[in-house]
MILUM-495207 format. One record per residue: residue in one letter; x, y, z of N, C-alpha, C in turn. Coordinates in steps of 0.1 Angstrom, whole numbers, plus 5000, padded with zeros to 4 digits. Example, Ala and Ser with C-alpha at 12.3 -4.5 7.8 and 13.67 -1.06 7.14 Angstrom:
BEGIN
A513249435078512349555078513249675078S512849785071513749895071512950005079
end
This chain:
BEGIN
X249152437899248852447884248652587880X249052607869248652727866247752827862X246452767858245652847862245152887873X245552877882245352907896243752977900X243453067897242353137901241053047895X240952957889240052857879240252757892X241652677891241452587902241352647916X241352757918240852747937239152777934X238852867925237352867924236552707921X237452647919236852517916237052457930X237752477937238352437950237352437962X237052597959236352677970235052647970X234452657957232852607958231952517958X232952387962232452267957231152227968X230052257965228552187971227852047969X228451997961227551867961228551747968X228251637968228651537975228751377967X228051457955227751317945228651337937X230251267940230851287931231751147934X232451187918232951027916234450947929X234250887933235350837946235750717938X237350667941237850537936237950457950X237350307945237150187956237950227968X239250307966240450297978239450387991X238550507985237950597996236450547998X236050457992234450337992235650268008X236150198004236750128015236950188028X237850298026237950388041236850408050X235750488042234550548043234250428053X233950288048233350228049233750138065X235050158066235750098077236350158089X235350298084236750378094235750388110X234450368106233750318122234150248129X234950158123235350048134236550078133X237550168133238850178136239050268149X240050218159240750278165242050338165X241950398172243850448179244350508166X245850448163246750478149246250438137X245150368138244550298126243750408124X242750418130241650518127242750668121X243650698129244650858122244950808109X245750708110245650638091244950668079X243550618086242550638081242350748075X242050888083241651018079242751098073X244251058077244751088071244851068056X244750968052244550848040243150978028X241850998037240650998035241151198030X241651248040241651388038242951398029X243951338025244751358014243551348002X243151217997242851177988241551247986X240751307990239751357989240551537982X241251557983241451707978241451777968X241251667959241251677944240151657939X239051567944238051547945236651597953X236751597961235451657966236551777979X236951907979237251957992236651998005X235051988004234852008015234451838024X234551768018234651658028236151638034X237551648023238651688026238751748042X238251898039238451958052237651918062X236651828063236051798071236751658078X237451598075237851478075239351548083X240051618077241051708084241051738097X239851828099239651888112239451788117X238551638118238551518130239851498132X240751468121241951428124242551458129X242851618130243451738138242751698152X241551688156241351708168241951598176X241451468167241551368177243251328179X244251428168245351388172246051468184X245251558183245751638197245251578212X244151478210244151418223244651318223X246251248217246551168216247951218225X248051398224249251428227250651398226X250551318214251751288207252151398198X253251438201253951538192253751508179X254451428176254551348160253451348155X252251298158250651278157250851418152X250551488160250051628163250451698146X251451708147252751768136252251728121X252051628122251451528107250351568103X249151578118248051578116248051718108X248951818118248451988115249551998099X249851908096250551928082249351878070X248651778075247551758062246751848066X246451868074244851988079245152088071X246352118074247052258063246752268051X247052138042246752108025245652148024X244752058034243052068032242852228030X243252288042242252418045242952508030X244352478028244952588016244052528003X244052417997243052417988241752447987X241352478001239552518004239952728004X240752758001241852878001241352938011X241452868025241452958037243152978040X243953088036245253118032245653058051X245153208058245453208073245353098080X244153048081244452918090245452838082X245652808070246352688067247952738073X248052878075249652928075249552888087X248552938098248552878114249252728115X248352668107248552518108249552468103X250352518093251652528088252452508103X252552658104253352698112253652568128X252552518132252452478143253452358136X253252268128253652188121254952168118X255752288110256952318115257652328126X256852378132257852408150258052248154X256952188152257252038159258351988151X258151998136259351888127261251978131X260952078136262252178139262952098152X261952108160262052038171262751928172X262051818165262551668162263651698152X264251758143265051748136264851698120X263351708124262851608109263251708093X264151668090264851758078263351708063X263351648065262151568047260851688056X260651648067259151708072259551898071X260751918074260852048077260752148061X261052008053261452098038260152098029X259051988038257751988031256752108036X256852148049256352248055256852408050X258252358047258452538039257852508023X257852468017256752448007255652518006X254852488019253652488016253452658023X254852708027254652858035254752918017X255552818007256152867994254652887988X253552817990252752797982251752957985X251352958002250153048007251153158003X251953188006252753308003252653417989X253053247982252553277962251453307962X250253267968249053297963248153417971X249353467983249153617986249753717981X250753677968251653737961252853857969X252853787978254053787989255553677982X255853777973256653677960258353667968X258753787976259753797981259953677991X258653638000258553548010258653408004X257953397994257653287991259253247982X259753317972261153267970262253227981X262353317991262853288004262653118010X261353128012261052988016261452878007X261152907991260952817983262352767980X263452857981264852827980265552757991X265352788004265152678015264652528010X263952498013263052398011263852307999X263852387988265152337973266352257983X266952377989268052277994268352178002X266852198010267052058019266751918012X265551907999265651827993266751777984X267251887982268551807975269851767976X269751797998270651758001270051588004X269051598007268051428007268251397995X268651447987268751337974267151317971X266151377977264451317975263951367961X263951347948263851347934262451377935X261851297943260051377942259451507944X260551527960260151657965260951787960X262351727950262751837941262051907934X261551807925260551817914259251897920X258551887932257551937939257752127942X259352147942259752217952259952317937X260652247925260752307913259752387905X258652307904257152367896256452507909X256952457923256952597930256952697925X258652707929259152817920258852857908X258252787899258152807885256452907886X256252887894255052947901254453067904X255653037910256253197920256953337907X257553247897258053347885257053357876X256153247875254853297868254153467874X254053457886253353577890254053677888X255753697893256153797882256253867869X255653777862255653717845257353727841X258153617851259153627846259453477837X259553467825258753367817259553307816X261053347811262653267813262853217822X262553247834263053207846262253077848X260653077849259853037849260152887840X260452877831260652777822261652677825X262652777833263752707831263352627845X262652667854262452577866261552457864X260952517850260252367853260552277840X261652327835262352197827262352127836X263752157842264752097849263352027858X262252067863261251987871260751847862X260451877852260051767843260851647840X262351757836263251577834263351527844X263251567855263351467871262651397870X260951437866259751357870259751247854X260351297850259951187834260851067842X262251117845263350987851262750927864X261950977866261250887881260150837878X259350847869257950817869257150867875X256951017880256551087888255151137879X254351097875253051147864252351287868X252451307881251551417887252651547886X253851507889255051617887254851647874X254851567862255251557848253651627847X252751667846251451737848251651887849X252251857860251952037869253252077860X254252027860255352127851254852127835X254552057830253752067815253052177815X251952167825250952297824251852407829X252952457837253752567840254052567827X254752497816255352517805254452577794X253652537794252252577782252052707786X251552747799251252857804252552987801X253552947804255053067805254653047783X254452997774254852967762253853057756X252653017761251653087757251953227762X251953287769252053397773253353477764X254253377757255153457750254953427735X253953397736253153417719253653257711X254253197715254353037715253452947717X252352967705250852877709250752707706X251952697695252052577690252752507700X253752557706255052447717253652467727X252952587732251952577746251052457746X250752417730249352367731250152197731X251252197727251652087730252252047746X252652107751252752127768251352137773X250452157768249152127775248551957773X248651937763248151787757249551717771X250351727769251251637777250551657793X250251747799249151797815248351737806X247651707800246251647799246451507799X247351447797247051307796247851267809X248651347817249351297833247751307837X247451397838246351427850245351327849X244951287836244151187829244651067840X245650977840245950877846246350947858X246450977862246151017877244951077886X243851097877242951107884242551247889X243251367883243351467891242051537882X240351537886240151637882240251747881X240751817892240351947892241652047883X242851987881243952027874243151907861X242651837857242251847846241551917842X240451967847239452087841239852217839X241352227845242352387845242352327827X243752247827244052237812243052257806X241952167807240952147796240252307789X240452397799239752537803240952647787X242152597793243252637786243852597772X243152467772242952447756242052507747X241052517759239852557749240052727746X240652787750241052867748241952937739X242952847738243852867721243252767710X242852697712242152617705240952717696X240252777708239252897697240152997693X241453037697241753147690242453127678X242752967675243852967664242052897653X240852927660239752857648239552727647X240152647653239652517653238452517666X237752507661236152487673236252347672X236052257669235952157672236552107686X237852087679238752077692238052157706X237952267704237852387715236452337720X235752297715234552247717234452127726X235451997723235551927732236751937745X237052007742237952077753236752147764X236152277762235352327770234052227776X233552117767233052007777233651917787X234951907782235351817793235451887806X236252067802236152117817234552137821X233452147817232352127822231952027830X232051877825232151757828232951737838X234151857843235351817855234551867865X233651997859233052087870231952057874X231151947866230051887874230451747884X231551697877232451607891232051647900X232651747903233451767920231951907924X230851937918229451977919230152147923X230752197916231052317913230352397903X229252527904228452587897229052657892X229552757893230352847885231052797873X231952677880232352657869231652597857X230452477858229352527847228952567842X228852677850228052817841229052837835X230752877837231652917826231352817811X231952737815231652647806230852627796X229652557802228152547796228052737782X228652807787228152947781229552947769X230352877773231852877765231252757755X230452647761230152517750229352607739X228252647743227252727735227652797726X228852897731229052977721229752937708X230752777708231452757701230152667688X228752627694227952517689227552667677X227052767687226452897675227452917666X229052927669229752937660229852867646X229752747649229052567644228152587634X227152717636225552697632225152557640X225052507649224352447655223852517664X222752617660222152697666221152617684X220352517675219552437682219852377692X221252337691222152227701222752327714X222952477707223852567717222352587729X221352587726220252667732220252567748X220652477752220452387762221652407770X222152467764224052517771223852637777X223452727769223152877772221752887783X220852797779219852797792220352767804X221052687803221552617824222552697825X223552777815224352857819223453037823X222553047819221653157822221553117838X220653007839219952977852220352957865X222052927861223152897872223353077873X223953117861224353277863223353387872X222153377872221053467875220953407888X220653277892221153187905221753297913X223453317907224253337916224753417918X223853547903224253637906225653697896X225953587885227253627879226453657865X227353807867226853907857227353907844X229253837844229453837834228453707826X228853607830227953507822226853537821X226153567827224553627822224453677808X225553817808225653827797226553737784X226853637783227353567775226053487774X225153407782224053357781222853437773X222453577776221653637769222053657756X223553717752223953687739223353607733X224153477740224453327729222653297730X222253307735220653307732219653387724X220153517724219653587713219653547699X221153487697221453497683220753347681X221253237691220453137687218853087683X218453187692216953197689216453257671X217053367674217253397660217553327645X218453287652218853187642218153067639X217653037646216352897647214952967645X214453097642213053147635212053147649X213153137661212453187676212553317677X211653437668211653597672211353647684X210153567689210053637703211153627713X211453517717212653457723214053507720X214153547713215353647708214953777713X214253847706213553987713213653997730X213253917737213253887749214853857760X215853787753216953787758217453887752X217353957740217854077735217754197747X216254217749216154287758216654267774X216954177774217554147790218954167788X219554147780221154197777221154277773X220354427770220054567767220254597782X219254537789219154627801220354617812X220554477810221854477820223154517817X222854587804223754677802223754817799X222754877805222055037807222055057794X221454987786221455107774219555047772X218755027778217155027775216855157771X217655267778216755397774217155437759X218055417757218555457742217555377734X217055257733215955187725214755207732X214155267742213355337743212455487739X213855567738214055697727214055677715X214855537710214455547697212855537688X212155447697210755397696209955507698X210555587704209455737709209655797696X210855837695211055917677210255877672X210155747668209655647655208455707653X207655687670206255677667205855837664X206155937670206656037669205856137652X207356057646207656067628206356047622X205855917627204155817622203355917624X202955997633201656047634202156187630X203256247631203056347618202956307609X203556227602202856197583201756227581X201056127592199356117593198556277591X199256287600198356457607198856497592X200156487585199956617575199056537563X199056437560198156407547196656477553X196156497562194656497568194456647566X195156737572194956807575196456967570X196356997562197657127555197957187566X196757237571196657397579197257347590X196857257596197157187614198657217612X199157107596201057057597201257177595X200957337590201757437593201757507605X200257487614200257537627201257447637X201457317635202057267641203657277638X203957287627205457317622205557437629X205257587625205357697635205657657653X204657577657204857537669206157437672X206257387662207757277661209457357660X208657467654210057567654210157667665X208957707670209157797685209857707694X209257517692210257457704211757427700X211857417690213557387685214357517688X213657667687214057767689214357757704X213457717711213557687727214957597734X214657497724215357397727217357437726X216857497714218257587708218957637720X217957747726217757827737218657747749X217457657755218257547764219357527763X219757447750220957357748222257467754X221757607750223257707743223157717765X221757747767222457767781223057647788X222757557786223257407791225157377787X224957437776226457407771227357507780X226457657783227657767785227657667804X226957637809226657597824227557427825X227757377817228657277818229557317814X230357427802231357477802232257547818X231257587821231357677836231957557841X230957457846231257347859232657237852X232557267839234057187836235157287840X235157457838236057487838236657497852X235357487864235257467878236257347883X235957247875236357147881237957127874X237857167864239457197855240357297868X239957407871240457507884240757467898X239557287899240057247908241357137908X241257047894242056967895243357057891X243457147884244757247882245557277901X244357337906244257347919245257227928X244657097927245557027935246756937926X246656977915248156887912249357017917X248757157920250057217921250357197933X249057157943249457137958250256997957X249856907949250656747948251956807945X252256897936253656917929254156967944X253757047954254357147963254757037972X253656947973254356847983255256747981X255056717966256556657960257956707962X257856837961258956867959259456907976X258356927986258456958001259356848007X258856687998258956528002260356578000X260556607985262256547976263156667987X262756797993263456877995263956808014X263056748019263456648027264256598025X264256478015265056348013266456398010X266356538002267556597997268756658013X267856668021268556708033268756568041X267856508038268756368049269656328041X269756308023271156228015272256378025X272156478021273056568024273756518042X272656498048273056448062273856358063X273356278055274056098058275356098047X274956168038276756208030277856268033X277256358045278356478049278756328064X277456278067277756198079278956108073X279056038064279655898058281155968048X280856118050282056148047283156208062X282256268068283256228082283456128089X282956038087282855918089284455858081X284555888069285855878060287255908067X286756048067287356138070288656148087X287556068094288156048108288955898107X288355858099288655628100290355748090X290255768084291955808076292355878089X292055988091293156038104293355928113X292755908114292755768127293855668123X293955608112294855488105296055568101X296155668093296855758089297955838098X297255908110297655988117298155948129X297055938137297555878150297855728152X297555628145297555478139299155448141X299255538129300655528122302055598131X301655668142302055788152302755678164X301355568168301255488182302055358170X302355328163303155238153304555258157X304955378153306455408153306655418171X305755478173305855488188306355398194X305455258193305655128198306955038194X307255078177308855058175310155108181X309855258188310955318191310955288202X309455248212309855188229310555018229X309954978218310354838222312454868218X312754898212313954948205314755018216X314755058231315055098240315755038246X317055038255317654918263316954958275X316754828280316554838298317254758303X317254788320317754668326316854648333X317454548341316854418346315354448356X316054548364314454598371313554688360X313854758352312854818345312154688334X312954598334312254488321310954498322X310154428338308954378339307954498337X308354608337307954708338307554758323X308454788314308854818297307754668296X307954578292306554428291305354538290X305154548300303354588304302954728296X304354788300304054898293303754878276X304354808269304454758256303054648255X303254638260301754578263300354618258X300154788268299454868269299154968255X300654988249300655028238300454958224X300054838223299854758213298254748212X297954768222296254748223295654898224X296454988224295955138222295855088199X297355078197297255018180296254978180X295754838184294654778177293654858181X293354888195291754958196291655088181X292955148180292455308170292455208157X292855118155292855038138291255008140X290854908150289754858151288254968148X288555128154287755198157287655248141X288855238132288955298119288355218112X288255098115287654998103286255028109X286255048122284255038121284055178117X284555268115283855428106283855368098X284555328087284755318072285155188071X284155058067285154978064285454928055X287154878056288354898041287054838031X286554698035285954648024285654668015X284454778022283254818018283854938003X284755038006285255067994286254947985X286754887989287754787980287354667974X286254577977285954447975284254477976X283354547980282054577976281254497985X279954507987279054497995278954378002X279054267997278854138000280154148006X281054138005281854078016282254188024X281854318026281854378038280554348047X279854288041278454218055279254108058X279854018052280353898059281553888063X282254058067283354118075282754128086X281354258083280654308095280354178105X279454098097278753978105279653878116X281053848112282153788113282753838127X282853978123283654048138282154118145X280554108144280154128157279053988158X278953928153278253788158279253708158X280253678150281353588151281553588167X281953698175282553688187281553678199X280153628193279153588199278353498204X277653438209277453298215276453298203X275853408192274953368182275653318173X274353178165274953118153274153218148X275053258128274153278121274553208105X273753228097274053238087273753318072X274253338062274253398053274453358042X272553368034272953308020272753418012X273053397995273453507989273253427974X272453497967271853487952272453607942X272853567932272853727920273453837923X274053787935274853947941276553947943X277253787937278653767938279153867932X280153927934281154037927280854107917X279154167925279154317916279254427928X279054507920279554647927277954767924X277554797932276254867935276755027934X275755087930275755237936276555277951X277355367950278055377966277255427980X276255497978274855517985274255417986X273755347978272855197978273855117989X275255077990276555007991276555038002X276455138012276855208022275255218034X274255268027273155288028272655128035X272454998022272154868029273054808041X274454868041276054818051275254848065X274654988068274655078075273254988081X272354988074270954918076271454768080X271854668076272054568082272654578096X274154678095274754708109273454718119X272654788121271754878128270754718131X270654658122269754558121270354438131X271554428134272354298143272554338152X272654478155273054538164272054548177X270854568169269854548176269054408177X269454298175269554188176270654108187X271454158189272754158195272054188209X271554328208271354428220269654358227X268854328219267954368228266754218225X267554118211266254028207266553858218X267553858223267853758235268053618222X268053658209267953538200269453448200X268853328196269653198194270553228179X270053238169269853208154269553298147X269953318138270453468130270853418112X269753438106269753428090269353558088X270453568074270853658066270553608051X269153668045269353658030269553788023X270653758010270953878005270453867990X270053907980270053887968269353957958X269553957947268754067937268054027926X266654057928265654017921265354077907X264254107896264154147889264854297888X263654377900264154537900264354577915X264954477926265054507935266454447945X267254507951268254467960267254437972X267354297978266554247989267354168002X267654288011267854208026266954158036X266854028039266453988045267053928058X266353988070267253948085266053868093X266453758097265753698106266053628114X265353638129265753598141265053508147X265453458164264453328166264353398179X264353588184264553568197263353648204X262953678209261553728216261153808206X261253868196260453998187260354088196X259254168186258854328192258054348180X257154458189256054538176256254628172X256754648158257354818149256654898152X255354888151254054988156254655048169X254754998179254855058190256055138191X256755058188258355108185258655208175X257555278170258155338155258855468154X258755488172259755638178260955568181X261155508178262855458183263855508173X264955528177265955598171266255508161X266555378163267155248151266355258142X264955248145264355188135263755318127X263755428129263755568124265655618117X266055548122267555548115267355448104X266755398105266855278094265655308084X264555358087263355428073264355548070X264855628076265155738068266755738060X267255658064268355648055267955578043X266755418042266555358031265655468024X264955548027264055688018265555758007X266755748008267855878008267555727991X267855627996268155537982266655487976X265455517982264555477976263655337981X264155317990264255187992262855148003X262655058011261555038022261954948030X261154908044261454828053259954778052X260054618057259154528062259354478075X258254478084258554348096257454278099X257954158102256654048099257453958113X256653918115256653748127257353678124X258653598132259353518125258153338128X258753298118257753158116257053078131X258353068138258053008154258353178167X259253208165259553338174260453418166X260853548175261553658167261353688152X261653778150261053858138261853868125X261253898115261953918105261654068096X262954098093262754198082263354198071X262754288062262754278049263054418044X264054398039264654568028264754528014X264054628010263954637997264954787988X265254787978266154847975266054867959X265554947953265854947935267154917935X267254837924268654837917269154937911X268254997904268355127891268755247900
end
């Protein structure tokens, strides 16, 4: 859903236990003492789905039995299922790490079996922890996987599931086009299926990308449509998001009313599922809309429990939205002390007591000279004289005060002057670097040119005629077998210097552009390999890149299989290539023992590989592949 940080806080803090259950989890609860074996896993399975929307810490409590007891069942399948709902549980209680653990274990078993539906529900949910670590590169990776396997299943639910993802995933970008467009196409699926919960989560994606592009009327209509899925489906906690989000454009376009019953219902979601915070938002958001109202009297019972939860727990902003909305209400209802009183607690918690402290001192100050001068002439000019020797003083002070903070500004001006020129010296120390490795790797990539042409050109073309003018020779009969081998010998001298010319320079890579010199490169050194790989490719068909960028990523993938070839013992070899907003993005991953960059970070490859992507701007990532071997990640401006 899209308010995301509303629903995991609602997720995360859920404390109470008194909340509302439908007969189907009265029944479980009630029967699952007397279940054994596959019934009893049923069971909790059943109990820890359906509870996640509703109460999540019994969810994850219900999870972990499940988990445990399916691991003493030692059934793979058990096992795999179990660590796939434990996962939901713990990611909605937003323990990221374990759920990815539990992911992961999950996958490896469905990999194993071959289970393609289980395999494509597990990259999902790597789509989901990933998004909400804003690990946006990973998570499109995964989420575009997962896309394809459901639609090679034809599974219309898990499309639709796999769609609002992504729509997700572009939300965090704020890419708002993109974003929309994934969860059209997500919606007409779920409207043609009867999918209510799909038809929900892409509504609220759509409101949210609409709103954000100043489209409040289509948003608030994409909201009402998530409010009434979630409504028959039961979902509080994505009900209380919407409800949060209406009340929100609802106050800004001035209909309080509405906004009014909007912010109680998310109150009313948030005492469901016994979530405090979100009350307090709420309850302080009801209040303020009743003072808006002039129902001064009615806000005061909103703003109280929103005080008493805030100061509870410690949340400072609402405190202050409670002291407000209390002040003016008190006020406004002919309660002066009670206003005075929250007045001053929203003074102090916002450091400004001493300024209304000073003022009160002046005041009284002002009062007792009047006094003193009606009483007394002689005093109010002895004391005037005395009022002018201290302003004379004060004068005094101030002028030295101003020249001594002039000093310590100009000190600290001398110092910051001071280090931006040392920042500038090291900028330019960095760029006078970078400027000598492009010079390296350009004079390199130009002899590099330079030799692949003599080579094709010169001696290529030399061992060509050569091999024309020997075979073109008469022999006889005893020298035949002889001329064979020899002609032989010289055909494979040909291909070895052609072969040696295409790997300096290859033709491709200048004639046809980037993409299909990787799947030249990939072709002739894993093709002739006992590794499978494969290579997908987004946004990047038949354009043509910067020739540094072009040469620079060629060079970095080479180095990257090469060393996969040489030293990772791997099976399986994915290649994603594609270009993002503002980034050219390689991604290489393997399934074969890994290694740690840390340790390795003096190695010539992978020091060949940071300093050539520094020449284009670019960076390296390496992370754990999901089950074994490793993956990396190149990044690359486009610009």
């Amino acid at each position: 859903m899209i308010a995301r940080i509303f629903t995991l806080l609602l997720l995360g803090l859920v404390c109470s236990t008194s909340i509302a259950q439908t007969p189907f989890i009265d029944s479980l609860e009630r029967t699952l003492p007397t279940l054994k074996g596959k019934e009893r896993l049923t069971a909790l399975t059943d109990l820890t789905w359906e509870l996640q929307t509703r109460d999540i810490v019994r969810s994850e409590r219900y999870g972990k039995q499940l988990m445990d007891e399916a691991t003493l069942t030692k059934d793979s399948t058990e096992v795999g299922e179990a660590a796939n709902i434990y996962a939901v549980a713990l990611y909605r209680a937003g323990k990221f790490d374990q759920a990815l653990a539990y992911n992961r274990r999950a996958y490896s078993i469905r990999k194993v079996k071959g289970d393609k539906r289980g395999i494509g529900s597990s990259l999902n949910k790597f789509v989901n922890i990933y998004s909400d670590q804003v690990k946006l590169d990973s998570a499109l990776y995964y989420g575009f996987q997962a896309l394809k396997i459901f639609e090679e299943l034809q599974d219309s639910g898990s499309i639709v599931i796999s769609l609002n993802t992504l729509g997700s995933i572009y939300q965090k970008d704020r890419n708002w086009e993109e974003m929309i467009r994934q969860s059209d196409k997500a919606m007409s699926i779920a409207k043609k299926i009867g999918f209510g919960f799909g038809v929900g989560t892409a509504a609220g994606n759509l409101g949210n990308a609409h709103e954000n592009l100043g489209l409040e009327d289509k948003a608030l209509e994409y909201y009402e449509i998530a409010k009434t899925e979630f409504e028959k489906v039961g979902s509080t906690v994505d009900l209380g998001t919407v409800a949060v989000n209406l009340g929100v454009i609802y106050r800004k376009r001035g209909d309080l009313q509405a906004a009014l019953e909007s912010y109680q219902l998310a109150m009313n979601m948030s005492e469901e599922i016994g979530e405090q915070n979100g009350v307090a938002h709420a309850s302080a958001n009801v209040g303020a809309i009743l003072n808006m109202q002039n129902k001064c009297r009615e806000a005061v019972p909103f703003f109280e429990r929103a005080r008493e939860i805030s100061e509870a727990q410690n949340l400072g902003r609402v405190r202050l939205l409670a002291y407000s909305g209390l002040t003016e209400a008190y006020a406004k209802t002919g309660r002066g002390e009670e206003s005075i009183r929250y007045l001053t607690r929203y003074i102090n918690l916002r450091d400004s007591l001493y300024n209304t402290e000073r003022s009160t001192l002046l005041s009284e100050m002002q009062t007792k000279f009047e006094v003193e001068k009606k009483e007394q002439e002689n005093e109010f000019l002895k004391k005037e004289n005395e009022l002018k020797e201290q302003e004379k003083k004060r004068i005094q002070m101030g002028a030295i005060i101003v020249i001594v903070l002039l000093l310590i500004a100009a000190y600290f001006y001398y110092l910051g002057y001071k280090r931006k020129q040392e920042t500038k010296l090291q900028k330019e120390l960095v760029r006078e670097r970078e400027r000598g490795l492009e010079a390296v790797f350009d004079a390199t990539e130009e002899e590099r040119k330079r030799i692949a042409k003599d080579l094709h050109d010169g001696i290529g073309q030399q061992l060509s005629g050569l091999k024309l003018s020997w075979e073109g020779l008469s022999v006889n009969r005893e020298s035949g077998d002889k001329m064979v081998k020899l002609t032989k010998v010289l055909d494979e001298a040909c291909q070895e210097v052609r072969s040696i010319s295409h790997q300096m320079m290859p033709k491709a890579l200048g004639e046809r552009g980037l993409l299909p010199s990787l799947e030249d490169m990939l072709e002739k050194s894993l093709g002739l390999t006992s590794i499978q790989y494969q290579l997908e490719h987004f946004k990047v068909e038949g354009e043509r890149f910067n020739e540094r960028v072009e040469v620079g990523l060629y060079r970095v993938c080479q180095e990257l299989v090469n060393n996969i070839i040489k030293h990772s013992g791997a099976s399986q070899v994915n290649i994603q290539f594609f270009k993002n907003k503002a980034n050219l993005v390689l991604i290489v991953e393997d399934n074969g023992k890994g290694f740690d960059p840390t340790a390795k970070k003096d190695g010539v490859g992978l020091m060949n590989i940071t300093s050539r992507l520094s020449t284009v701007g670019g960076e390296v990532t390496w992370e754990a592949g999901p089950k074994s071997g490793s993956v990396a990640t190149v990044r690359v401006p486009v610009a």
